[in-house]
N, C-alpha and C positions, 0 to 999 in steps of 0.2 A: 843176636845180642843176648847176652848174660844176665845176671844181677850181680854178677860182679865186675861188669866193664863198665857199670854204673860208679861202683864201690859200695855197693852195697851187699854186705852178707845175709846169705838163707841163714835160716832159723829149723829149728827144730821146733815143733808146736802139737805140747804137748796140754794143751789148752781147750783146745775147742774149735770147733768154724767159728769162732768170732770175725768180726769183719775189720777191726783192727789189723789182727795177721793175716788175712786176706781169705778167708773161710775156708770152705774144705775142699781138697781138691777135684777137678770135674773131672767127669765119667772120660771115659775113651771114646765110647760111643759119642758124647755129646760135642766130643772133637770134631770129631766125624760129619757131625751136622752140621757144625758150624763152618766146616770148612767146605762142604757142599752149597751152604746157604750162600756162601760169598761170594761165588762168581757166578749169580743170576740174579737177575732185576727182579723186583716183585713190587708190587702195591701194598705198603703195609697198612692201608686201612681194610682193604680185603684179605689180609692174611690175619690181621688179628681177628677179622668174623667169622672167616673159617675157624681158629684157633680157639673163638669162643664157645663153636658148637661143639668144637672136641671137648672142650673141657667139661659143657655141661652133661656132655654122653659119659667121660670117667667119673663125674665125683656129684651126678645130682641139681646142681646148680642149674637154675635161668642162664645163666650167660658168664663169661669170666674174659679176661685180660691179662698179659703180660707186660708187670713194668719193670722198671728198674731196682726194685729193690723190695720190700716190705715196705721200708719209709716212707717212697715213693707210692705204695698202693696204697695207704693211709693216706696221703696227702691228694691223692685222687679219689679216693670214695668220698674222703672230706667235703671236696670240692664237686662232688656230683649232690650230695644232700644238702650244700647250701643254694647250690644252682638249678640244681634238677636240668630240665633241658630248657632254661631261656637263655638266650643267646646273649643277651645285654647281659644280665649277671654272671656269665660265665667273664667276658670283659671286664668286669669289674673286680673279679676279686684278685687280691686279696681284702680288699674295702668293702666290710660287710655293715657299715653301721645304718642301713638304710631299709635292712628286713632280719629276719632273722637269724642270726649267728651262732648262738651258746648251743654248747654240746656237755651233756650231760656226765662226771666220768666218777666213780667213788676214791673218796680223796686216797684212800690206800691203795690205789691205781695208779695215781698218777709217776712220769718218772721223764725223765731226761728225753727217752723216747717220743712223748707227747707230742713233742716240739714241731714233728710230721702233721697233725693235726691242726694244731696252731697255723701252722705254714699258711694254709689254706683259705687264713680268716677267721677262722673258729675262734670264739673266747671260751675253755674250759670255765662250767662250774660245780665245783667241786661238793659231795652232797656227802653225810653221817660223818661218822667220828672213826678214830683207828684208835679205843684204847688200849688194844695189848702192848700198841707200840709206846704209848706214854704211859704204862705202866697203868693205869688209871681203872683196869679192868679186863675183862673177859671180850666183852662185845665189840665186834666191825661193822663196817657199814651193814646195814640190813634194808630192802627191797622196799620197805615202806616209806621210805627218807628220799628216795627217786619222786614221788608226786607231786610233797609239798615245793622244790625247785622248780616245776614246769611253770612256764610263761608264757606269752605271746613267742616271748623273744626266744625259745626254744625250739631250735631245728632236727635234734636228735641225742641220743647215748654212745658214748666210749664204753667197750669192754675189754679190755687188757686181759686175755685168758692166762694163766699158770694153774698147775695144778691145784694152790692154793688159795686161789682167787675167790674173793665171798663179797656180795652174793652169791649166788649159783649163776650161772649165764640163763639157764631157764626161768629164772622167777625173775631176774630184771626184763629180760623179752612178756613177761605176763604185763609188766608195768608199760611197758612201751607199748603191745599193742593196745592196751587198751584207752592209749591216751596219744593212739596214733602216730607214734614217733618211729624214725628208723632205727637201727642198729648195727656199728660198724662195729668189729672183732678184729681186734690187734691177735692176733695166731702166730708172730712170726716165728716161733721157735717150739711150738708145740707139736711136731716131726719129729722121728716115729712117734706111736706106730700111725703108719697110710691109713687109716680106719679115722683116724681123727677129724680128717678131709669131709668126710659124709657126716660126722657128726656132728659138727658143726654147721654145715650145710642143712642138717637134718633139723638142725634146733630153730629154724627159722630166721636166723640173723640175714638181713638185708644185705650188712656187707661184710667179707672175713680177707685178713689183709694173712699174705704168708711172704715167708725167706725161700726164694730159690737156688741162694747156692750155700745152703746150711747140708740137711739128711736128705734130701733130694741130689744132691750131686750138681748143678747145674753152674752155669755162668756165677760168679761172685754177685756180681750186680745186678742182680735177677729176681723176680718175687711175681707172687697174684693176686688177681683181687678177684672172687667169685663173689657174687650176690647176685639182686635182683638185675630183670633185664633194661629196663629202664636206667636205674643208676648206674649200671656197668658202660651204658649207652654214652652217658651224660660224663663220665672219665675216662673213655674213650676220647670222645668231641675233643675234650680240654686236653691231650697228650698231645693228637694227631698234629703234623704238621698242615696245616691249613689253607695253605696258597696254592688254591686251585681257583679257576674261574666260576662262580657262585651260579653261571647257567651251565655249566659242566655237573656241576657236583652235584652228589645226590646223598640223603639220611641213608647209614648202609638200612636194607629192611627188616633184615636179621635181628637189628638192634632198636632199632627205632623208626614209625610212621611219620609219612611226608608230613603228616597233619600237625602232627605233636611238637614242632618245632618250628620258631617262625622264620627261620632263616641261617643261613649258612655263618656259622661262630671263626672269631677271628682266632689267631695262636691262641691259646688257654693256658692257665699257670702251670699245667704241666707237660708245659713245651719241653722246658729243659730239663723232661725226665724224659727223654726218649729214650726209647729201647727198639734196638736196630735187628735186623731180619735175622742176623747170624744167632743172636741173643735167644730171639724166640724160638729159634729152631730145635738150638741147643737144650735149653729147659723144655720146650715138649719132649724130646727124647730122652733126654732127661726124666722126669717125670713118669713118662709110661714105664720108664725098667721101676721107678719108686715104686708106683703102685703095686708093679708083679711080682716084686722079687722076695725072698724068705726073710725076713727081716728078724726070725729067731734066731738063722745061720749068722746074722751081720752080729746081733747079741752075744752070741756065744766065743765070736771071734775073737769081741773086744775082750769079753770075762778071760780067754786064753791069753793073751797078751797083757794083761792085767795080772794076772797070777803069776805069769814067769818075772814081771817086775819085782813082784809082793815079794814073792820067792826068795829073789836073788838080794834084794835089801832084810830079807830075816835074816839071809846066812850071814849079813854086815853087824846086826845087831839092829837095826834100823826096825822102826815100828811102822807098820801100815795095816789099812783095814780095808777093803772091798766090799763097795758098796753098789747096792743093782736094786732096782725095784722095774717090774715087768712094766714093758710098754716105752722103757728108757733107756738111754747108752747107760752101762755102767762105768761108775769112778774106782779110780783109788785115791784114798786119803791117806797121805803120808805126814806124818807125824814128827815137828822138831823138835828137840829137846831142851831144855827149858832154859840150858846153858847156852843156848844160840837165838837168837832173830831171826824170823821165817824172814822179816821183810828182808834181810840182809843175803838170808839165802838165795831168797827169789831173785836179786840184783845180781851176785855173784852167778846163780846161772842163766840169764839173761845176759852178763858179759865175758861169759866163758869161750872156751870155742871147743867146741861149737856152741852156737848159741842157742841158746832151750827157755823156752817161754810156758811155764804149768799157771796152773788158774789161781789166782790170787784170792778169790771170794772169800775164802777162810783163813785167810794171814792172820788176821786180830786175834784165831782160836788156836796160834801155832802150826795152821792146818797145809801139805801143796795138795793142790788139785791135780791128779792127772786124769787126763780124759782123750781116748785114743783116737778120737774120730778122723783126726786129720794127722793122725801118726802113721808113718811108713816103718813096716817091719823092719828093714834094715835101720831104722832109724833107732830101735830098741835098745842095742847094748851101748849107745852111745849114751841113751839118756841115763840110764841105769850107773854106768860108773860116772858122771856129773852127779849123779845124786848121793853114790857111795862118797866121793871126793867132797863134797860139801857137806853130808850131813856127818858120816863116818861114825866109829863109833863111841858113847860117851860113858 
C-alpha cells in the first residue's frame, strides 16, 4: 500500500526531520535490521541489557536505553528520578503529591516540549528572570538563582540543551551536585556532530534524553536515554511489559541488585511507550554507522545542494543567503519581497503540487527556511522552480 491509496500526497520536505512530516528518512541498512529483527522471538528485557552495555561501550555512559522517541526518554528518566527503584511509587505515578515531585528547569527553557516531563508527575519550577526577552535588560537566568528554589520538595533539574542555552550545562551541574540533585538533558536535537554524545555524557549529567530518527537515521519513533545505571534501571522497570510470574522474574543484574528493589513493579507509566525489537535493532544500526561515518562529507553535500538552489534563484532575481556554522546542517535563507507575504508564500507552496513544506521559523522576518536534511536530490529542481513560480521576480 501507498500514501496514495490512502489519498494522501507525499510532500516534499524541505524543512527538516521535524516529526510533524515524519523526520528523516531511515538508513537502508537500518531497513535491513529491522526486517531481520522481525521474524525472531527475543526477550526484550534482555535485549535492551545487552543493548545497554553496547551503548555504554560507544558513547561513555553507565547504562542507556532505547525508547520511543526523545519525548518518551524524558518522560522515563522523569519517572526514574521521582521513583528511583521503589516499586509502590513506580505504581503510583503519575500522583506524586505524597514525596517529592518539582524539577527544577530556567524559565527561558521552558517550551511546549516540557509537557514530556510533566507527563511523569513532575510540577516544573521555574527559576531567574529572561530579560532580553522582555526587553528589560541584558541578563538570563544565571546559576545562582537554581539554590534559592531548592526544597524538600525538589527531586531534581531540567536542562533543555541548544546552542544558546544559559546557564552553561556545567555550572547548573556545580549546583546540582552540590545540593545532591539529579540532572536530566533534554539533547533531542543536538546531532551532529557525534562528539556531542560524549560530551554530554562527559559533563556529568545523570540523564541525556536524544531524537533517534532526526541525524542519526533511524526509526522515526525512536530516541535514548544514557545516564546513570541506576536510573536507566528504574525506566527500564516502568517501560518493560511486566506480566511475568514474580517467582520467575528476576532484576536484570546488569542494571540493577536483587537487593535494591523490593519487589517485582507492575506495568509502569511508560508502558505505552514501548518500543518493539525491530525499533531497536534498527537505531543501533543506526547509530553505529552515525558515530563512524564522515559527517564533514554529510556537511559539505548539504553546502553543494544548497548552492545549486542559491544559484539557480540569483539567475531568477531571487535573494538568498547561505548559512553554515561548523558542527551544524547548513540552511538557506530565502528572502521574500516586501511586495509579497512569506506566510502566503509558505501556504501556496504547501498546496502546490507538488507539495513543499520549507521552515517557517522566520516568516515574521520575510524569511523560507530550507534545510536539506530530508531532501532527495531528485527532489531539487522541483523545489527550486516552486520557488521560482511563487516568489519570481520583482
Amino acid at each position: 500500500m501507498k500514501y496514495e491509496d490512502l489519498g494522501v500526497s507525499p510532500i516534499i520536505n524541505a524543512c527538516g526531520t521535524v516529526t510533524r512530516l515524519g523526520g528523516a528518512a531511515i538508513r537502508e541498512e537500518a531497513l535491513q535490521a529491522w526486517m531481520q529483527a522481525s521474524q525472531r522471538a527475543v526477550a526484550i528485557e534482555e535485549l535492551q541489557v545487552a543493548v545497554s552495555s553496547k551503548l555504554a561501550a560507544w558513547t561513555g555512559a553507565e547504562a542507556g536505553l532505547i525508547a520511543s522517541g526523545a519525548a518518551a526518554a524524558l518522560t522515563l528518566g522523569t519517572a526514574a528520578i521521582l521513583a528511583g527503584l521503589d516499586p509502590a511509587r513506580m505504581q503510583q505515578l503519575p500522583c506524586t503529591d505524597s514525596f517529592a515531585n518539582e524539577i527544577l528547569v530556567a524559565r527561558d527553557q521552558r517550551s511546549g516540549y516540557d509537557h514530556a516531563v510533566r507527563a511523569a508527575g513532575a510540577r516544573l519550577v521555574e527559576v531567574g528572570m529572561n530579560e532580553v526577552v522582555s526587553g528589560a535588560g541584558v541578563r538570563r537566568v544565571e546559576p545562582w538563582e537554581y539554590a534559592p528554589a531548592i526544597t524538600d520538595r525538589t527531586a531534581g533539574i531540567l536542562y533543555v540543551q541548544t546552542e544558546q542555552a544559559r546557564p552553561r550545562l556545567a555550572d547548573v551541574m556545580d549546583v546540582a551536585r552540590e545540593h545532591g540533585l539529579p540532572v536530566i538533558v533534554d539533547a533531542a536535537g543536538e546531532l551532529p556532530p557525534p562528539e556531542n554524545i560524549r560530551k554530554f555524557v562527559d559533563s556529568g549529567a545523570d540523564l541525556i534524553a536524544w531524537s533517534g530518527g532526526k541525524a542519526i537515521g533511524g526509526p522515526q519513533a525512536s530516541g535514548i536515554l544514557l545516564g546513570k545505571r541506576d536510573l536507566v534501571g528504574s525506566a527500564l522497570l516502568q517501560m518493560l511489559d511486566m506480566d511475568d510470574h514474580p517467582k520467575l522474574w528476576k532484576p536484570p543484574p546488569e542494571l540493577l541488585q536483587d537487593e535494591s528493589i523490593a519487589g517485582m513493579p507492575r506495568h509502569g507509566i511508560g508502558r505505552a511507550m514501548k518500543v518493539s525489537k525491530e525499533t531497536i535493532m534498527a537505531l543501533m544500526t543506526s547509530l553505529e554507522l552515525f558515530l563512524n561515518e564522515d559527517h564533514g562529507v554529510k556537511e559539505q553535500h548539504a553546502v553543494n545542494l544548497l548552492n545549486t538552489i542559491h544559484q539557480a534563484l540569483a539567475a531568477e532575481g531571487i535573494s538568498a543567503e547561505l548559512q553554515t556554522r561548523q558542527g551544524t546542517m547548513p540552511r538557506l535563507h530565502v528572502s521574500v519581497s516586501v511586495e509579497q507575504d512569506a506566510f502566503d508564500v509558505c501556504q501556496q507552496l504547501r498546496n502546490g503540487d507538488p507539495r513543499i513544506f520549507v521552515g517557517h521559523g522566520r516568516l515574521d522576518d520575510g524569511i523560507l527556511e530550507i534545510n536539506t536534511v530530508a531532501l532527495r536530490e531528485n527532489e531539487v529542481p522541483s523545489l527550486i522552480q516552486a520557488l521560482v513560480t511563487h516568489l519570481g521576480t520583482c
